[in-house]
N, CA, C and O atoms as a printed pandas DataFrame, in Angstrom:
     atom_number atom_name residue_name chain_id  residue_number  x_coord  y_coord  z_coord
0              1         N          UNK        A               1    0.848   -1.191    0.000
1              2        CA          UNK        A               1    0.000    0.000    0.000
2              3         C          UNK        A               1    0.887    1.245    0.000
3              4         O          UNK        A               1    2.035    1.231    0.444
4              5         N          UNK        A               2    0.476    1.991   -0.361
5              6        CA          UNK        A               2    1.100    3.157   -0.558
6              7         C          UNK        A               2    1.221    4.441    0.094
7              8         O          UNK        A               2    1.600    5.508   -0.389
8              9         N          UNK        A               3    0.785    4.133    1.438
9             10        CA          UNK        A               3    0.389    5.374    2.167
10            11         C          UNK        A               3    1.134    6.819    2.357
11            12         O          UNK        A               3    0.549    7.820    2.770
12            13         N          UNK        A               4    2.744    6.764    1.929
13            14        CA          UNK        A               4    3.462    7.799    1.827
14            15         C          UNK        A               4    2.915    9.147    0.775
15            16         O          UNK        A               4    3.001   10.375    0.787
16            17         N          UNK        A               5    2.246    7.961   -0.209
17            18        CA          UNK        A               5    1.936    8.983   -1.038
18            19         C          UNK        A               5    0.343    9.611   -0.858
19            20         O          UNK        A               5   -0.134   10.554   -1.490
20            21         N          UNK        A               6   -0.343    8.763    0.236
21            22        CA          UNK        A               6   -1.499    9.216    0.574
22            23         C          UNK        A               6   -1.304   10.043    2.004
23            24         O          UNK        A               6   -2.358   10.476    2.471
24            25         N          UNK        A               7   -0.393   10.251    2.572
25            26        CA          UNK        A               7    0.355   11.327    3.255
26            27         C          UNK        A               7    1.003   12.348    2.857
27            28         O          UNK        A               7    1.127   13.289    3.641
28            29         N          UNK        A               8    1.543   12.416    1.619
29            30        CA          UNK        A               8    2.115   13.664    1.144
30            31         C          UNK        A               8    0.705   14.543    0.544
31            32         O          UNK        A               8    0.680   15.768    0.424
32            33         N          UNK        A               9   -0.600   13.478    0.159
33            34        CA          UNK        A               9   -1.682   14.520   -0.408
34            35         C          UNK        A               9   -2.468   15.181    0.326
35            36         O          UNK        A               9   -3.096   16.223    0.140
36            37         N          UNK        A              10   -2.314   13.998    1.769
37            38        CA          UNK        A              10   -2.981   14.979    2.948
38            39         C          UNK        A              10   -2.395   16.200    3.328
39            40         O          UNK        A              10   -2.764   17.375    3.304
40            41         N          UNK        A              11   -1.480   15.661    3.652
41            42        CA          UNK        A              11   -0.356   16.995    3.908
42            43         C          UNK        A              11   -0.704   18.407    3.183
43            44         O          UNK        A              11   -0.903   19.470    3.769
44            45         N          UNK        A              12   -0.739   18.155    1.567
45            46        CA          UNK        A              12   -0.672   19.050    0.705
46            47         C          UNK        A              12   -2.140   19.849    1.198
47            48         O          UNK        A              12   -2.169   20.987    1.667
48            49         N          UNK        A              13   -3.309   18.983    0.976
49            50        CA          UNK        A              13   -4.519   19.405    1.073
50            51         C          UNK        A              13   -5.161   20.422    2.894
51            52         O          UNK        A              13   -5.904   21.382    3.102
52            53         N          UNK        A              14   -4.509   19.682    3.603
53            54        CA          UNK        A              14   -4.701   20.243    4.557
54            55         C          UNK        A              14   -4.008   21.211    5.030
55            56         O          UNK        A              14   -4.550   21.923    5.874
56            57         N          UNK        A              15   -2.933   21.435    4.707
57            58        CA          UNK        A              15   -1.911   22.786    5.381
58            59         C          UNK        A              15   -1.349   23.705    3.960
59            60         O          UNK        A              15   -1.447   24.925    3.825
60            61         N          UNK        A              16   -0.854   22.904    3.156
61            62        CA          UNK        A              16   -0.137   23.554    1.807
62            63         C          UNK        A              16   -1.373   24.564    1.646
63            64         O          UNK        A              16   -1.413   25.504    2.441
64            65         N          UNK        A              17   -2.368   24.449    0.700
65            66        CA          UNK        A              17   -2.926   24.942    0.075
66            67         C          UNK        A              17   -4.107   25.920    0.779
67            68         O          UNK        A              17   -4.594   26.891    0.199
68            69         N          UNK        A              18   -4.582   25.360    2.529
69            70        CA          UNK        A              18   -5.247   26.747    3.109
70            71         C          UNK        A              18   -4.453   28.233    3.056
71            72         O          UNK        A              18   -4.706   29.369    2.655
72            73         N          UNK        A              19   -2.930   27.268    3.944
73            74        CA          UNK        A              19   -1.983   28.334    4.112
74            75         C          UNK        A              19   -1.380   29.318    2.645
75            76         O          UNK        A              19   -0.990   30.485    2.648
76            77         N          UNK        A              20   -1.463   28.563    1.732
77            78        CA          UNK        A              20   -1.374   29.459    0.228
78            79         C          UNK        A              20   -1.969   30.140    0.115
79            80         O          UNK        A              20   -1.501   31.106   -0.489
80            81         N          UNK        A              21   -3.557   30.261    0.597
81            82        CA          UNK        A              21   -4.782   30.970    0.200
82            83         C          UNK        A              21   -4.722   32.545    1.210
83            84         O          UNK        A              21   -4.983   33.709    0.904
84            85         N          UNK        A              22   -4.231   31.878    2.561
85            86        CA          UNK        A              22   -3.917   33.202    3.881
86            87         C          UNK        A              22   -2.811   33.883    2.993
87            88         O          UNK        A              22   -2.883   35.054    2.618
88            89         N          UNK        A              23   -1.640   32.905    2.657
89            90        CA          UNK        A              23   -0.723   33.975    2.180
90            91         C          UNK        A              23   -1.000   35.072    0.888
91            92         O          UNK        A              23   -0.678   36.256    0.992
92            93         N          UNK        A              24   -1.639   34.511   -0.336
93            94        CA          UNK        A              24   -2.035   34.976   -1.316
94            95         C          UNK        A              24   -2.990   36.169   -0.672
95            96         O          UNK        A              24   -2.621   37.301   -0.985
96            97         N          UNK        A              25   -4.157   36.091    0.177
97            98        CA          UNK        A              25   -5.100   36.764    0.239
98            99         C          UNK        A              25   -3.802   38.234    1.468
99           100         O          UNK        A              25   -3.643   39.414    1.157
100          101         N          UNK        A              26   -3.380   37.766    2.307
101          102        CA          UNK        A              26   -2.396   38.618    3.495
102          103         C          UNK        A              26   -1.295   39.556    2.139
103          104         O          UNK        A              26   -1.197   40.770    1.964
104          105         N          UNK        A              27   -0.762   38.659    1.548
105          106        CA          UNK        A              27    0.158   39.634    0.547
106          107         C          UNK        A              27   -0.341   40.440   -0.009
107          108         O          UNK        A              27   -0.083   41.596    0.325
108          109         N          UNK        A              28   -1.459   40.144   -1.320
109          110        CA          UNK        A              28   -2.207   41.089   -1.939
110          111         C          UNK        A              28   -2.404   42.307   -1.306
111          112         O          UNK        A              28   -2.242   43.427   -1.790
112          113         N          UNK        A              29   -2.814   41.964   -0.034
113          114        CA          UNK        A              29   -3.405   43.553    0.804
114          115         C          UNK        A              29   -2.592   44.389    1.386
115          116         O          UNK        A              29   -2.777   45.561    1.714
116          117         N          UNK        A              30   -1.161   43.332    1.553
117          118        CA          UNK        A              30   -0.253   44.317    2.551
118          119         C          UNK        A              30    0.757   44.947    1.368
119          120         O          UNK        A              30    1.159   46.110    1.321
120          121         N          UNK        A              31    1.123   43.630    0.220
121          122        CA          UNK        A              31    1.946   44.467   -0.776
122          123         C          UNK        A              31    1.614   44.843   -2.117
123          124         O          UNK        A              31    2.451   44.965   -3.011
124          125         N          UNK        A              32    0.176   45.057   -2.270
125          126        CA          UNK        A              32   -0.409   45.539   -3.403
126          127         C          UNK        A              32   -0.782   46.361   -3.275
127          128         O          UNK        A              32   -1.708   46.516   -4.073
128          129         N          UNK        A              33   -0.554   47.674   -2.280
129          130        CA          UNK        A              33   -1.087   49.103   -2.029
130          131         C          UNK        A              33    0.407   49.719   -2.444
131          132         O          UNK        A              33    1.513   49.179   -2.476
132          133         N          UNK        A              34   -0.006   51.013   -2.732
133          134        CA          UNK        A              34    1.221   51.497   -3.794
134          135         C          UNK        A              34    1.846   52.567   -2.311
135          136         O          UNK        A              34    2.784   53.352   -2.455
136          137         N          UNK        A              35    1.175   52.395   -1.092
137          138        CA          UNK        A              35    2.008   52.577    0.700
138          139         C          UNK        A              35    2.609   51.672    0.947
139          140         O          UNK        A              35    3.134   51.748    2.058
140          141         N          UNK        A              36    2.838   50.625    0.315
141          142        CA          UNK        A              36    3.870   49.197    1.108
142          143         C          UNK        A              36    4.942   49.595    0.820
143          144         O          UNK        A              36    5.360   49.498   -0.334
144          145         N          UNK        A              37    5.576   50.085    1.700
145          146        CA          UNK        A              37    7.264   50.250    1.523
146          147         C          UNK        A              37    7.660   49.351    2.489
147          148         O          UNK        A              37    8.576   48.649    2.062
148          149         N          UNK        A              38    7.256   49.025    3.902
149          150        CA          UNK        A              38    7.802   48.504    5.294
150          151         C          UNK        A              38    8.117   46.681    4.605
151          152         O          UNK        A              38    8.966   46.148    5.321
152          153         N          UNK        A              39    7.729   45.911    3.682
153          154        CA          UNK        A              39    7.827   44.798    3.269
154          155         C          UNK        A              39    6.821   43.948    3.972
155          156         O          UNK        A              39    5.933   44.703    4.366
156          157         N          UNK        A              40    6.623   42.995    4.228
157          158        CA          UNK        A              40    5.679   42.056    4.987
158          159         C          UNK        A              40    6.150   42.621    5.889
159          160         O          UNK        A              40    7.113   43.356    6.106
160          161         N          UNK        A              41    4.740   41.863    6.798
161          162        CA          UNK        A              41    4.689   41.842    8.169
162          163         C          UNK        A              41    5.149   40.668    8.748
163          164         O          UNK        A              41    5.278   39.714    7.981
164          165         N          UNK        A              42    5.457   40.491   10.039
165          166        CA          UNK        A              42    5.742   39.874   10.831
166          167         C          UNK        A              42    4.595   38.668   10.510
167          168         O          UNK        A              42    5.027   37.522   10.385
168          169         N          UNK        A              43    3.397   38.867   10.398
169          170        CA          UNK        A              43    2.583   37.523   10.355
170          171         C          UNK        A              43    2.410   36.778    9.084
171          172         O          UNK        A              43    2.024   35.619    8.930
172          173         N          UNK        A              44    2.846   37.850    8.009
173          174        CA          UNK        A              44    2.786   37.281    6.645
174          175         C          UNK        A              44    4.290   36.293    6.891
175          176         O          UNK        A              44    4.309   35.082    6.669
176          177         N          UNK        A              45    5.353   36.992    7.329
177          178        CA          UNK        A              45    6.474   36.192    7.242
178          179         C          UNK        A              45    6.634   34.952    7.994
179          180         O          UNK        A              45    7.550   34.144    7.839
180          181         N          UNK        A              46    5.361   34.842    9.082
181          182        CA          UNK        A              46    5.689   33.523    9.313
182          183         C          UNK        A              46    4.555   32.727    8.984
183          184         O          UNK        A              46    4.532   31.673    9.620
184          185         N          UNK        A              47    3.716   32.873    8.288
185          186        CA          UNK        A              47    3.106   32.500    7.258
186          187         C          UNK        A              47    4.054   31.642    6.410
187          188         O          UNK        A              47    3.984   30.435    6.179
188          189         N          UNK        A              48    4.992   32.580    5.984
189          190        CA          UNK        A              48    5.722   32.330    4.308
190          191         C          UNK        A              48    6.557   30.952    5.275
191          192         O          UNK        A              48    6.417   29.810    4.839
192          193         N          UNK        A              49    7.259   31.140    6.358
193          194        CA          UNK        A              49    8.418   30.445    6.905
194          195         C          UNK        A              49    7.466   29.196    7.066
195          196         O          UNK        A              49    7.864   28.135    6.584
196          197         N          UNK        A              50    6.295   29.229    7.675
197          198        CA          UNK        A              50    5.606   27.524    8.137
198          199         C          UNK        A              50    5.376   26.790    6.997
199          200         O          UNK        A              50    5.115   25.587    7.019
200          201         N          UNK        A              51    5.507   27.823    5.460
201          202        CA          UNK        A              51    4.558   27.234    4.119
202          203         C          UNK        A              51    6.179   26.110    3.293
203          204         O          UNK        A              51    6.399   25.055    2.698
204          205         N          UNK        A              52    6.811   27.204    3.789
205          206        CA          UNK        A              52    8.343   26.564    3.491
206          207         C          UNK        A              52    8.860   25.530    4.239
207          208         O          UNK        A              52    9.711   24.922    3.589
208          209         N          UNK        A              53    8.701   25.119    5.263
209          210        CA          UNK        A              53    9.365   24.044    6.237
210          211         C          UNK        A              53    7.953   22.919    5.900
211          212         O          UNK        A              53    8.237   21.722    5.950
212          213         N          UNK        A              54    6.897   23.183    5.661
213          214        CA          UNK        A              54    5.984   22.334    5.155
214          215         C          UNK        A              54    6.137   21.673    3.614
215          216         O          UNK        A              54    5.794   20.527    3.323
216          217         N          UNK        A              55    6.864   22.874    2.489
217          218        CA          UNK        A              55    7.285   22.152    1.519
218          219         C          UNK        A              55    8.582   21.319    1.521
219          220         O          UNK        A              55    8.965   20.731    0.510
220          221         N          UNK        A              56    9.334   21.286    2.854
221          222        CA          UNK        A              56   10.218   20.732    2.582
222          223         C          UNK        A              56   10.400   19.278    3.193
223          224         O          UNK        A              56   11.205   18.440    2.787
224          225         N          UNK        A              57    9.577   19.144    4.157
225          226        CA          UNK        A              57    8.873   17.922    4.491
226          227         C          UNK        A              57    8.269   17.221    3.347
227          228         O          UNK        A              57    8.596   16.077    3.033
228          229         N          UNK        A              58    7.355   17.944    2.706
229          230        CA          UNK        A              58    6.750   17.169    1.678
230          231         C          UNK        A              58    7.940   16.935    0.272
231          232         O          UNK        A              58    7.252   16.329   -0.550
232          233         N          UNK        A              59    8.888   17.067   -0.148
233          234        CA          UNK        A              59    9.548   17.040   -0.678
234          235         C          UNK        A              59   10.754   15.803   -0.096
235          236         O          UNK        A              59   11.136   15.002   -0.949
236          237         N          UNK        A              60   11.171   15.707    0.946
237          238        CA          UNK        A              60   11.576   14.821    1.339
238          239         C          UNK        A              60   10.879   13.920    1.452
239          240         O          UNK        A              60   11.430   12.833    1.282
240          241         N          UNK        A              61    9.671   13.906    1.716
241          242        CA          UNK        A              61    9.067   12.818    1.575
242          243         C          UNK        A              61    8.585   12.022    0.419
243          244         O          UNK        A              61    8.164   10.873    0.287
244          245         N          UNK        A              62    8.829   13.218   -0.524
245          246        CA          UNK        A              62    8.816   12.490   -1.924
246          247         C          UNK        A              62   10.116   11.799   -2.055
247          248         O          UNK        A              62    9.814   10.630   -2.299
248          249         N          UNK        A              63   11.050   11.876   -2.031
249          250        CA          UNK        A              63   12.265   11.691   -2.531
250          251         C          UNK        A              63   12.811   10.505   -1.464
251          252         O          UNK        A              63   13.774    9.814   -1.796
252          253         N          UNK        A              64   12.030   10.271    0.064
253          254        CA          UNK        A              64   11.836    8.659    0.236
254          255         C          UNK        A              64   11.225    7.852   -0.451
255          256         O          UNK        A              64   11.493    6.684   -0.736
256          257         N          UNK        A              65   10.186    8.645   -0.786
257          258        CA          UNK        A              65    8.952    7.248   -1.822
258          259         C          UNK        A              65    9.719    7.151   -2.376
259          260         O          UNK        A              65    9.949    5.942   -2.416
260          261         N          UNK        A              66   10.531    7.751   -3.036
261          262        CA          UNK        A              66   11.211    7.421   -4.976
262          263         C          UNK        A              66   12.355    6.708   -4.339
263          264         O          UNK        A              66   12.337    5.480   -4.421
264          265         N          UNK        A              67   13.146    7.165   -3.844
265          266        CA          UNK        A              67   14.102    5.960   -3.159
266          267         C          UNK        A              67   13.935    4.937   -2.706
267          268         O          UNK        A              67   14.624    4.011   -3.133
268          269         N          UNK        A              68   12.881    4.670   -1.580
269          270        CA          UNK        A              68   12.176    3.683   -1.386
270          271         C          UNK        A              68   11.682    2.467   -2.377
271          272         O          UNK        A              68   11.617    1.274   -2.083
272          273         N          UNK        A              69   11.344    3.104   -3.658
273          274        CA          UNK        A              69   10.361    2.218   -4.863
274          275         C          UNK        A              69    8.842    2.158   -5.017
275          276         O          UNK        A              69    8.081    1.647   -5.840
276          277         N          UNK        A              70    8.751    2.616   -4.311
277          278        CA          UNK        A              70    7.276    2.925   -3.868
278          279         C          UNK        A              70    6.495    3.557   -4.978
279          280         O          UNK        A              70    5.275    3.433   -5.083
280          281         N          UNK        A              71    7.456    4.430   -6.030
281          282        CA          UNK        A              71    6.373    4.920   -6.920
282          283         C          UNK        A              71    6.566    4.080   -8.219
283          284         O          UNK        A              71    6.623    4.642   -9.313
284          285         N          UNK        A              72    6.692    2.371   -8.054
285          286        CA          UNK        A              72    7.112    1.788   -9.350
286          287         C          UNK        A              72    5.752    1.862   -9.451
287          288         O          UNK        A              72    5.865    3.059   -9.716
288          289         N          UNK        A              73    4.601    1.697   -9.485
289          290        CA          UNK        A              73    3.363    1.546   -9.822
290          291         C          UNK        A              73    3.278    2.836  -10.743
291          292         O          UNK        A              73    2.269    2.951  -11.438
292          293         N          UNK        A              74    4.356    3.913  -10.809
293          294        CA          UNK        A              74    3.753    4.717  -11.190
294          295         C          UNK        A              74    3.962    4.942  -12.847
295          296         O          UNK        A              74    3.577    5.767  -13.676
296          297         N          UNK        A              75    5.094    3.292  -12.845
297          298        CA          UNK        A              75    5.966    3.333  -13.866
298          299         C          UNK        A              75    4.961    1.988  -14.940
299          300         O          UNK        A              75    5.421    0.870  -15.167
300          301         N          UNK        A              76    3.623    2.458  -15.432
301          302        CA          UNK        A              76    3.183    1.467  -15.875
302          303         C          UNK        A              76    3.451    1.144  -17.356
303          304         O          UNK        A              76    3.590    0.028  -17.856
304          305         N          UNK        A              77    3.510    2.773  -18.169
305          306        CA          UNK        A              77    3.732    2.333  -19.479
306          307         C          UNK        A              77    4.898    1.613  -19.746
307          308         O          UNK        A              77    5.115    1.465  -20.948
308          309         N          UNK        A              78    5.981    0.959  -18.730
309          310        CA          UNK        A              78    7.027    0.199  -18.863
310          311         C          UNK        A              78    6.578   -1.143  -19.088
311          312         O          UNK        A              78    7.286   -1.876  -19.777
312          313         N          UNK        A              79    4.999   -1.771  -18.379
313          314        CA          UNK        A              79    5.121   -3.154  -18.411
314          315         C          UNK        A              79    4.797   -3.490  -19.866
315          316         O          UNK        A              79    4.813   -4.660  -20.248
């Protein structure tokens, strides 16, 4: 079974992509006014820092599956 890879989609679905939506919607407002000189804020930036240590989990965790073998299933037009 394959559950690494049904852990990297949870992963994705539950934290990646809310937290994309806070950041996308937090940036727009703080650095799309033509007054943003100060750069992010303190909450956008750790926003950005949790979205990053989350892609890099999920990225390592790809790169066990693939080491592992785990994604030969994924290799079908070979059989």
């Amino acid at each position: 079974m394959q559950t690494d890879f049904l852990v990297i989609m949870a992963i994705s679905g539950a934290i990646l992509a809310p937290n994309g939506k806070k950041i996308l919607a937090l940036s727009t407002t703080e650095l799309g006014s033509p007054l943003a000189t100060n750069g992010a804020s303190p909450e956008l930036q750790a926003l950005l820092r949790k979205q990053m240590m989350v892609q890099v989990l999920v990225a390592v965790l790809v790169l066990v599956a693939i080491t592992m073998g785990e994604s030969k299933s994924m290799t079908w037009g070979s059989l």
